[in-house]
C-alpha positions as CSV (number, residue, x, y, z in Angstrom):
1,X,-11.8,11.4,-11.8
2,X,-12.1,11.1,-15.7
3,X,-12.8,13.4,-18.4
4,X,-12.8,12.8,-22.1
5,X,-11.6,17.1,-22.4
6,X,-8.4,17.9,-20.1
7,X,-9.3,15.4,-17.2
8,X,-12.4,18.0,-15.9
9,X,-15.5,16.8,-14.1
10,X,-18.5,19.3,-13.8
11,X,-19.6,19.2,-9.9
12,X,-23.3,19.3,-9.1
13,X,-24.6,22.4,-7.6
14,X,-24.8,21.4,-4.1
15,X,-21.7,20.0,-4.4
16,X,-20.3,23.3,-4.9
17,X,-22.1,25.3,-2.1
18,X,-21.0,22.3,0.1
19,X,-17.4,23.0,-0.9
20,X,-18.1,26.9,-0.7
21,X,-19.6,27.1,2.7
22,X,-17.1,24.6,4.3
23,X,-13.9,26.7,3.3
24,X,-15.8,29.5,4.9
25,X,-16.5,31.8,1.7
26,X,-20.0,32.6,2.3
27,X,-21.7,36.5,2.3
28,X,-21.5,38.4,5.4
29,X,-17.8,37.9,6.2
30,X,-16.0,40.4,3.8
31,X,-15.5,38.0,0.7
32,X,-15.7,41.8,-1.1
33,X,-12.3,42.0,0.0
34,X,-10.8,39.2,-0.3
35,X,-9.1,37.6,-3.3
36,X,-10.7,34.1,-4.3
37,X,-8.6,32.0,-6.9
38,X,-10.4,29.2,-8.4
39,X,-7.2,27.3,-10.2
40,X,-9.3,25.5,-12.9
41,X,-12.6,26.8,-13.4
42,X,-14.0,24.9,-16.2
43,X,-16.9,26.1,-17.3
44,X,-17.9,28.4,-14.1
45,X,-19.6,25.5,-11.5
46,X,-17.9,27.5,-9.0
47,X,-17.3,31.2,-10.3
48,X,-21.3,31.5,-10.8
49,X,-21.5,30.8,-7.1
50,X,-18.7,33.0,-6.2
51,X,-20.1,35.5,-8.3
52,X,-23.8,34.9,-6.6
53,X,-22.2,35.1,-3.3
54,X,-20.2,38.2,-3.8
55,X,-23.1,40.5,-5.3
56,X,-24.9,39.2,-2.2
57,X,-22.7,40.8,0.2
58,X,-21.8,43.8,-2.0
59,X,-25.7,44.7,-2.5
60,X,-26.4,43.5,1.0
61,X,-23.5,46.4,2.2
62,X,-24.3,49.3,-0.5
63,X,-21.2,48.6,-2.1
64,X,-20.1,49.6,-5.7
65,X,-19.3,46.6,-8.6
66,X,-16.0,48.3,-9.1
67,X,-15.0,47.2,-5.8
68,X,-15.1,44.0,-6.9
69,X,-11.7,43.9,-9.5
70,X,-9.6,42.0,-7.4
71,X,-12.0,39.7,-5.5
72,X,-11.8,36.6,-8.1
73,X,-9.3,35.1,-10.4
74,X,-9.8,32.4,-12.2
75,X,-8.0,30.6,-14.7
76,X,-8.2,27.8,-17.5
77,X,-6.1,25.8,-20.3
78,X,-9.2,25.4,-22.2
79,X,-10.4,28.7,-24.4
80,X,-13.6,27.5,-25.4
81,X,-14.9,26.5,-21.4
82,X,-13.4,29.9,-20.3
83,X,-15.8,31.6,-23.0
84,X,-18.7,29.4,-21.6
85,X,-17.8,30.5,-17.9
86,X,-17.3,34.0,-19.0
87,X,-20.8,33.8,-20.3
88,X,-22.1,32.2,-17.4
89,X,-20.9,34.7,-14.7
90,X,-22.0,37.7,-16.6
91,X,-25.4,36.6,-16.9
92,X,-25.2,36.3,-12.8
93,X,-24.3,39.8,-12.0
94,X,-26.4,41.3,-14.4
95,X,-29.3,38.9,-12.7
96,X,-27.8,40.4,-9.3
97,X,-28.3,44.2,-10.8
98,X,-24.6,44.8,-11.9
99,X,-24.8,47.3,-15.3
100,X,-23.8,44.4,-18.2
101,X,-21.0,46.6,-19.8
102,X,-19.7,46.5,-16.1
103,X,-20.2,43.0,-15.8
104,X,-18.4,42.5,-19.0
105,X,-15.2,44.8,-17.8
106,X,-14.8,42.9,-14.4
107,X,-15.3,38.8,-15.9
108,X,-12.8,40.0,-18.5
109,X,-10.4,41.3,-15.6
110,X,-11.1,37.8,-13.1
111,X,-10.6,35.7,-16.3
112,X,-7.0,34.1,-17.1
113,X,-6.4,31.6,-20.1
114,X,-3.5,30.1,-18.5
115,X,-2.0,27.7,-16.5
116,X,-2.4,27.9,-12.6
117,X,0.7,25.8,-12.1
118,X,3.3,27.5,-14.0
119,X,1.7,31.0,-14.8
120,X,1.7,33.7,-12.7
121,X,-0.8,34.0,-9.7
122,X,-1.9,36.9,-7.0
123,X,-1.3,35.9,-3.5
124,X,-4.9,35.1,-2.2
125,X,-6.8,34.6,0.7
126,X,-9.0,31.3,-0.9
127,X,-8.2,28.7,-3.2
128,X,-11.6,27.2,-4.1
129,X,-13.0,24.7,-6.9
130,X,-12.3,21.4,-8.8
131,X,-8.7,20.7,-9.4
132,X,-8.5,18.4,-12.7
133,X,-7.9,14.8,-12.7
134,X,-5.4,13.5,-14.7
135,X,-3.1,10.6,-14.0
136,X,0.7,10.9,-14.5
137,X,1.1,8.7,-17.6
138,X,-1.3,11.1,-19.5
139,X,0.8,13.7,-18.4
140,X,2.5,15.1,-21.3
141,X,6.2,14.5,-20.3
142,X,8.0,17.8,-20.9
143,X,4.7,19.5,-18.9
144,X,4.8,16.6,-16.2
145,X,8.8,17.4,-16.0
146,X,8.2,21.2,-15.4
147,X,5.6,20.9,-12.6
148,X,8.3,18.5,-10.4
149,X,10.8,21.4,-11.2
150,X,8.6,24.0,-9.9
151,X,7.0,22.0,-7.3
152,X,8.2,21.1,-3.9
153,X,5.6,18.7,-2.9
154,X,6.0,17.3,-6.8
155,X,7.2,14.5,-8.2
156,X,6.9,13.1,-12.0
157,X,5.0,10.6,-10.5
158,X,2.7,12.6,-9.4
159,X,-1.4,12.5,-10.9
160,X,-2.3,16.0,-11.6
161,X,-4.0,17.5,-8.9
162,X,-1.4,17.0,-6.5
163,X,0.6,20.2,-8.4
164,X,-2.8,22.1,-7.7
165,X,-2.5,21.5,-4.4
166,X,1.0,22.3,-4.2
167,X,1.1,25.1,-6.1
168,X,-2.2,27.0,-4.4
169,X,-0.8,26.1,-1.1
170,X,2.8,28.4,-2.2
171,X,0.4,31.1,-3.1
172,X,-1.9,31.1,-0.2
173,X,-1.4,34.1,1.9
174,X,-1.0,33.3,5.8
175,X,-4.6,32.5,7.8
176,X,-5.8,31.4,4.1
177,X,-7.7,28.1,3.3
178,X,-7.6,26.0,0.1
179,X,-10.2,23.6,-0.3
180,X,-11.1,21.9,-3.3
181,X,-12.9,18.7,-4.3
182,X,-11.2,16.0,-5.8
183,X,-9.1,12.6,-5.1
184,X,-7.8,12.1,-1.9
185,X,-5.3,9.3,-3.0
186,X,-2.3,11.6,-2.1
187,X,-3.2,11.2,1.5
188,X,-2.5,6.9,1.3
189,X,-0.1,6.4,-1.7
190,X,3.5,7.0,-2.2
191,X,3.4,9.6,-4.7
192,X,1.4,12.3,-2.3
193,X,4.7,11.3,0.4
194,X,6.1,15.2,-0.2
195,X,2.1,16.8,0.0
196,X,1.8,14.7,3.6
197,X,4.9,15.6,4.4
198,X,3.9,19.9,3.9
199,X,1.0,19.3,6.2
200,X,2.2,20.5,9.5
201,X,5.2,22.9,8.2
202,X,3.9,26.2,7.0
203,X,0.1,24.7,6.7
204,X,-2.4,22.4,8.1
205,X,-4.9,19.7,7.0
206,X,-7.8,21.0,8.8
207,X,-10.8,18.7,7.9
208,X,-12.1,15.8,5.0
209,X,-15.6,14.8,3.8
210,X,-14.5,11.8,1.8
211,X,-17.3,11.3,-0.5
212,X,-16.7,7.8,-2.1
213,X,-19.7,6.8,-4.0
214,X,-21.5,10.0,-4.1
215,X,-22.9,11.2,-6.8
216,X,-21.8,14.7,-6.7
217,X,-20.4,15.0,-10.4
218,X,-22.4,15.0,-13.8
219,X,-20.4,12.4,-14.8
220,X,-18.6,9.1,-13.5
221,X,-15.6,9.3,-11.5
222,X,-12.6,6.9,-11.6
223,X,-10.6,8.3,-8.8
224,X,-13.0,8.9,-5.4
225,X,-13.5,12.6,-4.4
226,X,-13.7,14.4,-0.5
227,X,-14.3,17.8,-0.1
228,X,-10.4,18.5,1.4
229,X,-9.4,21.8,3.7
230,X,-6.5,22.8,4.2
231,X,-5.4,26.3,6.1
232,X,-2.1,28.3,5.9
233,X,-0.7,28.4,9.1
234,X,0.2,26.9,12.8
235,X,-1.1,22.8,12.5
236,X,-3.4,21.3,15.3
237,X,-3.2,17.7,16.4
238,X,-6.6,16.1,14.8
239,X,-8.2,15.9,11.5
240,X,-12.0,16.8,11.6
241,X,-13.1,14.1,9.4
242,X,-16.8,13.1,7.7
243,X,-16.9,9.6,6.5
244,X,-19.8,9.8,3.6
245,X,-21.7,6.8,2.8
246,X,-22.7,6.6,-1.0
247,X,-26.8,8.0,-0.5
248,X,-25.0,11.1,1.2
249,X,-26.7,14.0,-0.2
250,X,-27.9,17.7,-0.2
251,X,-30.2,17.0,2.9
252,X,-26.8,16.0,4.9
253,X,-24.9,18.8,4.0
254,X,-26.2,21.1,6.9
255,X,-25.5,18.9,9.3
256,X,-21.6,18.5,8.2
257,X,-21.1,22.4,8.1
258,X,-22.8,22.7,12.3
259,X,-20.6,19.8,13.2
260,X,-17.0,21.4,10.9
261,X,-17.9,24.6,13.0
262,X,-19.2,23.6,16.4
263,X,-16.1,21.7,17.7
264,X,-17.6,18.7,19.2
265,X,-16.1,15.2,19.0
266,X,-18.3,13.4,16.8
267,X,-21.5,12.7,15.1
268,X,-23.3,10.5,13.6
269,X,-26.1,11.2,10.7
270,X,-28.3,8.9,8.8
271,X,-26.0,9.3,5.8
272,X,-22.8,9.8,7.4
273,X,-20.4,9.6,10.5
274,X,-17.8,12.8,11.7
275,X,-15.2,12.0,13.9
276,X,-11.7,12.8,14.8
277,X,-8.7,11.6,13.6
278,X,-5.1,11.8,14.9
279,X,-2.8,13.0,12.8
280,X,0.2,10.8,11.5
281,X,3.9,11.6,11.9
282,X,5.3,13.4,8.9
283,X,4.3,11.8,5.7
284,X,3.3,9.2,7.3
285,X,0.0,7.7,6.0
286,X,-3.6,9.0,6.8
287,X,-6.1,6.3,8.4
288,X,-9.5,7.0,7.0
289,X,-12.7,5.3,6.8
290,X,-15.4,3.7,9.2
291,X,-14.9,5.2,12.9
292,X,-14.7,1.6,14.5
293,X,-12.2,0.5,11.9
294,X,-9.8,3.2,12.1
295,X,-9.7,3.0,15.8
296,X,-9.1,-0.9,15.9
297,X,-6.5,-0.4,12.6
298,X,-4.5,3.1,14.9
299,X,-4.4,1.2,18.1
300,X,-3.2,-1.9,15.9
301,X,-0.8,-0.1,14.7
302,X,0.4,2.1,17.8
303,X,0.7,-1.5,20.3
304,X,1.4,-4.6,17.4
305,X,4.5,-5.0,15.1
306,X,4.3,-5.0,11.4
307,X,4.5,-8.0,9.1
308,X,8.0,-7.5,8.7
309,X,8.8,-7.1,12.9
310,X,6.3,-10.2,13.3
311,X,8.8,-12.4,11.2
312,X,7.2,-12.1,7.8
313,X,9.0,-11.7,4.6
314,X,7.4,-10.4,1.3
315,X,8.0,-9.8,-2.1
316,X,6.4,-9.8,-5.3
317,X,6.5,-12.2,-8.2
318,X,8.5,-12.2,-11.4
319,X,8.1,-9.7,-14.2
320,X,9.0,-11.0,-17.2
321,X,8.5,-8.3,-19.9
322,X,7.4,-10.5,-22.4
323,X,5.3,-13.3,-20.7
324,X,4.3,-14.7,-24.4
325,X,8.0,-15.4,-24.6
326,X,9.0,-16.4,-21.6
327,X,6.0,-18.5,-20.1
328,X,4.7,-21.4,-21.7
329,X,2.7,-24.4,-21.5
330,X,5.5,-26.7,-23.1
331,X,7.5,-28.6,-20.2
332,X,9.9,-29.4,-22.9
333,X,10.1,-26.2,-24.5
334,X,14.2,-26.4,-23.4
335,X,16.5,-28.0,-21.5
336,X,14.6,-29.1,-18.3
337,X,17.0,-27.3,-15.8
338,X,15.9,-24.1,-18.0
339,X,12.0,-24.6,-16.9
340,X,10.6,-23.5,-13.9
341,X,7.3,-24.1,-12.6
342,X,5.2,-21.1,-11.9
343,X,2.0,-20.0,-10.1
344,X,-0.2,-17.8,-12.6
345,X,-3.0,-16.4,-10.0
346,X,-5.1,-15.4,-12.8
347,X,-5.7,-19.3,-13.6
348,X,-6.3,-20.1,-9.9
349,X,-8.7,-17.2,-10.0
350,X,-10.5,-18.3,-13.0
351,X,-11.4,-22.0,-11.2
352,X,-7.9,-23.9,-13.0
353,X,-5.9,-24.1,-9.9
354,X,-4.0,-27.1,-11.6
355,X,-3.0,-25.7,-15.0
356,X,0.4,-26.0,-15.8
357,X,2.8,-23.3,-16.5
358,X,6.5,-22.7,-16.8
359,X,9.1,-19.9,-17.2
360,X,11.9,-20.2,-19.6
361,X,14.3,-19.5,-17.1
362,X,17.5,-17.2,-18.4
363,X,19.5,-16.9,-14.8
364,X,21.6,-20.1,-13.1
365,X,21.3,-20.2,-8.8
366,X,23.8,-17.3,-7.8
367,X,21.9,-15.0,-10.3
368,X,23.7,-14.3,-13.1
369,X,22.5,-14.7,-17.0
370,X,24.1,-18.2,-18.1
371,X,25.7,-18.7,-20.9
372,X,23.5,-19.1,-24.0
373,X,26.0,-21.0,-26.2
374,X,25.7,-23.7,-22.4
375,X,21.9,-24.1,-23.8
376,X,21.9,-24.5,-27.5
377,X,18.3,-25.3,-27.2
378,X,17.8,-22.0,-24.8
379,X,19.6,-20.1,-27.3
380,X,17.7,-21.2,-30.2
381,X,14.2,-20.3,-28.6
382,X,15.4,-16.9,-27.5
383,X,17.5,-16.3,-31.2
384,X,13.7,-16.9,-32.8
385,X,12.0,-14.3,-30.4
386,X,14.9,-12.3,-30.4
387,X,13.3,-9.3,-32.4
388,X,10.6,-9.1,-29.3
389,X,13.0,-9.6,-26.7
390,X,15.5,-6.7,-27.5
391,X,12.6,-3.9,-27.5
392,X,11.5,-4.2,-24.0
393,X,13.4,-1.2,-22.0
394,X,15.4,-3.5,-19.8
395,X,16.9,-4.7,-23.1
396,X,17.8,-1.8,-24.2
397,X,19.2,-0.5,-21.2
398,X,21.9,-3.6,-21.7
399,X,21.7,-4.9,-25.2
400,X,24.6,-7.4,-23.9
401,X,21.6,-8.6,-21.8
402,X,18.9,-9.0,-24.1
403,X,17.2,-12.6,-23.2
404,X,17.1,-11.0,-19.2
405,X,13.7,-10.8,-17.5
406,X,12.7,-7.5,-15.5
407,X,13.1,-9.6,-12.6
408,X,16.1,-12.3,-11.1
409,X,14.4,-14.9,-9.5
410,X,15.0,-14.8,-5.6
411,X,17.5,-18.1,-4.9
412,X,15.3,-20.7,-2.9
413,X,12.3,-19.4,-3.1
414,X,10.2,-22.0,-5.4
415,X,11.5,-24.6,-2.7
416,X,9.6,-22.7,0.1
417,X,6.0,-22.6,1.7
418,X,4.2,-19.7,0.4
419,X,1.3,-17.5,0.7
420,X,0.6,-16.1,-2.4
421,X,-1.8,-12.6,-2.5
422,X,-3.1,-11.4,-5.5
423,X,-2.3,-8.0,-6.3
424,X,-6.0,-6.4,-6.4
425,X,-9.5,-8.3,-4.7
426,X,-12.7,-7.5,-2.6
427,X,-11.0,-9.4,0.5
428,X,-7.7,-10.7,1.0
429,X,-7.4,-14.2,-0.4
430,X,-3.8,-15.6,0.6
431,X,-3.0,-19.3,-1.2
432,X,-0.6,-21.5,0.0
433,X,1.7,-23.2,-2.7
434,X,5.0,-25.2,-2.8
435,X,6.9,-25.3,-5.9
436,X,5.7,-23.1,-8.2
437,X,7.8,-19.7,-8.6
438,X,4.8,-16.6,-8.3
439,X,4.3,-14.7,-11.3
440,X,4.0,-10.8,-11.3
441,X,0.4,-10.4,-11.0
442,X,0.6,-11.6,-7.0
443,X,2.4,-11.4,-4.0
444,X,4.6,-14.3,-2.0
445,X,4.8,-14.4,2.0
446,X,7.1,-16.9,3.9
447,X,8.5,-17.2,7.5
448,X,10.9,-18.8,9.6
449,X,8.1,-17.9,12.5
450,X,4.4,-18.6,11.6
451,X,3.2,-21.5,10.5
452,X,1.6,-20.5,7.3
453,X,-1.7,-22.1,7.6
454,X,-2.4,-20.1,11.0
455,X,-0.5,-16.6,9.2
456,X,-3.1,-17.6,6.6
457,X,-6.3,-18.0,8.6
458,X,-4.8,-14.7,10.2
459,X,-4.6,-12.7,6.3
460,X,-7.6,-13.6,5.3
461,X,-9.7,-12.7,8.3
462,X,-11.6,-9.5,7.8
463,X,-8.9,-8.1,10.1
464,X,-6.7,-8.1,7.2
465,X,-9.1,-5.9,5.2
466,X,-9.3,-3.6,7.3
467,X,-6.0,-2.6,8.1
468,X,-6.1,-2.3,3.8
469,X,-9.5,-0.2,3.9
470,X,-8.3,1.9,6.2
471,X,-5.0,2.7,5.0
472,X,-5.1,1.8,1.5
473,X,-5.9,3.6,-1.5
474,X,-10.1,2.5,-2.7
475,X,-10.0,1.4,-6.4
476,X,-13.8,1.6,-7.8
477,X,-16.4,-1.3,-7.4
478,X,-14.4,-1.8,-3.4
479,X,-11.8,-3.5,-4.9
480,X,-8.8,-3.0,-2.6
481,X,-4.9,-3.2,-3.8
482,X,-2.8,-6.0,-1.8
483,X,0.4,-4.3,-3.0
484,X,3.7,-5.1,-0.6
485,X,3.7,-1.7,0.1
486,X,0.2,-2.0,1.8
487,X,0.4,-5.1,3.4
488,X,3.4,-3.5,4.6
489,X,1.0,-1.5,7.0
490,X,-0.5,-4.4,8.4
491,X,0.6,-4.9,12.4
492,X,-0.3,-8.7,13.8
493,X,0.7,-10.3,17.1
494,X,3.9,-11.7,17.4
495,X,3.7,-15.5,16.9
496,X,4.2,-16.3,20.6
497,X,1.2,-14.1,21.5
498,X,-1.5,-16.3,19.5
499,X,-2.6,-18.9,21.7
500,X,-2.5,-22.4,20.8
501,X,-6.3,-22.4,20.5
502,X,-6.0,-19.3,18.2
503,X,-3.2,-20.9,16.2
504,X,-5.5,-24.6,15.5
505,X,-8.6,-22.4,14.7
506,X,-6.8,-19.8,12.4
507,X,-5.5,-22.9,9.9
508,X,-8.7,-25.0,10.6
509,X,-10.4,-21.5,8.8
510,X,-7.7,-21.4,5.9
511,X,-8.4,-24.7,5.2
512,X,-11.6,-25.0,5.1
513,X,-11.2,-20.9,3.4
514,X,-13.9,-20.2,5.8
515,X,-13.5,-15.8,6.4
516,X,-16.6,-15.5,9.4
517,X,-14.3,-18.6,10.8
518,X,-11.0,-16.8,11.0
519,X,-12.2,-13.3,11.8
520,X,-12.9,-14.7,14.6
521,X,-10.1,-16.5,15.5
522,X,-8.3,-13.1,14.0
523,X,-10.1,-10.9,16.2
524,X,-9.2,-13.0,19.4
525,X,-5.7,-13.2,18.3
526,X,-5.8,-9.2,18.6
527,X,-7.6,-9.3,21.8
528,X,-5.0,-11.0,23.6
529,X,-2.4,-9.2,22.2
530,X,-3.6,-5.8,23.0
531,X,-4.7,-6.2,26.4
């Protein structure tokens, strides 16, 4: 999620009940004495409704407003929202009867200007609200530094709420729940590996309502949201989980909070699906999404080797550093045995399959830098862009090595079949080249196994998606990522179990790129293999 002021987004009202009533802070239960911490509170979205709840039960029970000191804590890095929220909650007790010069003395004593992360915090029995959103790189460094220090679940690669997390988790007291609305990217990428890893030891992932689409912010979100519950204590086997469509709203919300409670299997609304998942080994990654795709994608994955165990080999393509340096549209640029062809995907991708490009090529065939003063027409392009060249990090990691790129190339790889996979699409879209060395922006696949027009037919099915919906992390607009460390997660028969029939129809579909064609073949493929 975005923000233009501290990476905040302002939940809807609903929203917040929603989030309220599923981490079970709701009047009638003793919330007087309990302590609620709400880690980032913004402008009060969710202390107001703490605060309503609260003078609920303490009116409702003849209680007194001093007993309510050490019921709420919340804290902020922003002054001016703190003031607005301060404002905000005062106004509710007074509208709940509380004397205003009492109201005044306990929001000044629940108030912190402070940072939840590194600051002192009471032990509490619910961490409740809206963690920010802000991704690593806008992390300033010495603060981003401190958090993986302090952290155990934290790394510097970390996004921002994933220290939120972390950090109300090691103040939780025992039988307490956290559960706060935000991204639930930490659950399918690499930097949340530590955070999945914690699930299970001294806490448990209790239940998701992924929300992708919704619109339960007041503005736009980048990163997708779900409503995420997680208690301090002994971990059970399954994941409640709610699968939102985007038209999910107030009228569904009900519904969720019978099924969270009542313990059945699963259930289906107009707006939404609830299920159970099983939960994944150790930091292993979570399968969410549709019900029928994550139980075709888990018993994939539980019966049918991965790419790599099926005889496939990946890798990405080569990262240059400076690509107006080193690729050109000049053949003759150098000496010939200096110029390799390359595939660009974002030409293929814009309809010019056949426009030419090469790489100024700065490594001989056991991959080592040759000689510049070997290539006197080499060493005169690279002397003119030298100034460009020796800025890049890799540069100055090894000035010696100045004219490198990021990348070696891999030894006999432009003389291969490939699939190539571009690195972000709607549905997987594998191209088969020969020659051409693949640039950074996609993803090569060979094997000594397939043939490559049937493992094609076979990637592009919808099959393919799925296993990337499922585990993968959702970019906005449905654009999945085709990263090799997601098509990693994709399990296919093993050649030998696709029938011949299977095999013909599967490259008939790639080359004729007909998808309904090879999701069909696809889907028969998997049939036979996991009878």
């Amino acid at each position: 999620m975005t923000t233009e002021h501290h990476g905040v987004v302002y939940t809807k009202r609903w929203v917040v009940d929603l989030v309220l009533d599923v981490a079970g802070y709701t009047p009638g239960v003793g919330i007087v004495n309990k302590m609620v911490v709400e880690p980032s509170c913004g402008r009060g979205a969710f202390l107001t409704a703490i605060a309503e709840r609260l003078a609920d039960e303490l009116v409702t029970g003849d209680g007194e407003w001093s007993e309510l000191a050490d019921s709420v804590r919340g804290y902020d890095i922003d002054p001016e929202s703190l003031e607005t929220a301060r404002c905000a909650v005062i106004d509710v007790l007074v509208g709940k009867g509380c004397p205003r010069q009492q109201a005044c003395s306990l929001v000044e004593h629940w108030l912190v200007c402070g940072d939840f992360i590194l600051d002192e915090v009471p032990s509490c029995d619910f961490i409740i609200g809206n963690p920010p959103y802000v991704r690593a790189t806008k992390i300033d460094r010495e603060k981003r530094a401190l958090y993986a220090e302090h952290q155990r679940s934290v790394t510097t690669g970390c996004d921002l709420y994933v220290s939120f997390f972390d950090r109300g988790l090691d103040v939780l007291r025992d039988g307490g729940t956290l559960c706060f609305i935000c991204a639930d990217r930490w659950l399918q990428n690499k930097y949340g590996k530590l955070l999945r890893a914690r699930m299970g030891t001294d806490c448990d992932l209790v239940s998701l309502v992924r929300m992708h689409g919704v619109n339960a912010f007041d503005d736009a979100v980048d990163a997708y949201p779900a409503i995420t519950t997680i208690r301090k204590g002994v971990a059970t086997d399954t994941l409640r989980f709610v699968n939102c469509t985007a038209d999910f709203c107030d009228a569904d919300a009900s519904d969720v909070l019978d099924w969270l409670r009542d313990g059945s299997p699963q259930l289906v609304g107009e707006r939404f699906e609830a299920f159970e998942i099983d939960k994944p080994n150790g930091a292993e990654i979570y399968p969410l999404g549709r019900q029928e795709l994550v139980r075709f994608v888990s018993q994939a994955c539980e019966r049918l080797p991965d790419l790599e165990e099926a005889g496939v080999h990946l890798g990405i393509g080569i990262a240059t550093g400076c690509d107006d340096v080193f690729l050109t549209e000049n053949e003759n640029l150098v000496e010939s045995d200096r110029m390799v062809p390359v595939f660009y995907m974002r030409d293929h991708r814009r309809g010019k399959p056949n426009h030419k490009r090469w790489l100024v090529n700065p490594w001989n065939a056991a991959g080592e830098l040759v000689d510049l003063d070997d290539y006197p027409e080499l060493k005169t392009y690279f002397e003119e862009h030298k100034e460009a060249l020796i800025k890049r990090h890799v540069a100055r990691k090894n000035k010696s090595n100045w004219y490198r790129t990021i990348d070696k190339l891999t030894p006999g790889l432009i003389d291969r079949d490939l699939l190539l996979m571009p690195d972000m699409a709607t549905y997987p879209d594998p191209i088969l080249s020969h020659g051409r060395y693949p640039h950074h922006n996609c993803y090569w696949i060979s094997s000594d196994v397939w043939d490559l027009k049937a493992l094609g037919g076979l990637l592009m099915a919808d099959t393919t998606r799925r296993f990337i919906d499922v585990l993968g992390v959702k970019m906005r607009g449905g654009t999945l990522r085709f990263q090799a460390q997601y098509l990693r997660l994709v399990h296919l028969p093993q050649y030998e179990q696709v029938s011949e029939v299977n095999r013909e129809g599967l490259a008939c579909a790639f080359d004729n790129r007909d998808r309904v064609l090879a999701t069909r073949y696809a889907e028969s493929a998997y049939e036979e293999a996991m009878r």
